[in-house]
N, C-alpha and C positions, 0 to 999 in steps of 0.2 A: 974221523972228523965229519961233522955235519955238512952234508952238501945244499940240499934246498932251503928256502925260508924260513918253512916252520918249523925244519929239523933245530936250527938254529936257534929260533924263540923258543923252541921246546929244551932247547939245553939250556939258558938261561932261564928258563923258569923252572927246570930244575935244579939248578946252583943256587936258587935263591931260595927254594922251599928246603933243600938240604940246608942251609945255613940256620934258615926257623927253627928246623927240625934238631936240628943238633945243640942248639942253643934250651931246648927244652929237656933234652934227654941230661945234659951236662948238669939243667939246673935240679931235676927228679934224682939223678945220682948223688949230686951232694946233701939234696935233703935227705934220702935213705943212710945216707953214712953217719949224718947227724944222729938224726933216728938212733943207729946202733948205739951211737959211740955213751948217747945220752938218753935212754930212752923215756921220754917224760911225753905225756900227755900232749902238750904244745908241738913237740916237733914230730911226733908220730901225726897228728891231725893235720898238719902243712905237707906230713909225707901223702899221707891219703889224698889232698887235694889235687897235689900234683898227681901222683900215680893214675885218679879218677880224669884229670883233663887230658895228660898223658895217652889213655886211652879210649878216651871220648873223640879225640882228633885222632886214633891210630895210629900213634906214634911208635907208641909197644901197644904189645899183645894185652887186651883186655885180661887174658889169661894169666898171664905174667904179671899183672897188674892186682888180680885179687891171689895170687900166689904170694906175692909182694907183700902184700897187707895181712895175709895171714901170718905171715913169719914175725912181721914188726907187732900184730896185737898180740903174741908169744912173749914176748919182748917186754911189753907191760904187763901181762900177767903175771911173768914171774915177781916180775919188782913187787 
């Protein structure tokens, strides 16, 4: 438990960036599964957007992010 003041504000503002944080991650994973399930043009390009803001804020790994996108334009080349 947080004992001084700012331990305190620093735990609520990190409860609150995790909650951003997870709210973005939750919405990049459902666009990837779309992605899979359906791979067309349109939702592989909404998967890129997210995966690129995703790790423009360091959410995920930049790495993880053109790994991501390499597998999904796999994905459309075969189709």
């Amino acid at each position: 438990m947080p004992i001084t003041l700012q331990a305190k504000k620093k735990q609520r503002h990190d409860r609150k960036r995790n909650e951003q944080n997870t709210v973005v991650r939750r919405r990049v994973a459902l666009l990837i599964k779309t992605a899979r399930a359906k791979p067309t043009v349109k939702s592989i390009h909404d998967a890129f957007q997210a995966l690129d803001k995703a790790a423009k804020r360091r959410i995920i790994h930049p790495n993880k992010a053109d790994r991501t996108k390499s597998r999904l334009a796999k994905l459309l080349s075969k189709k």
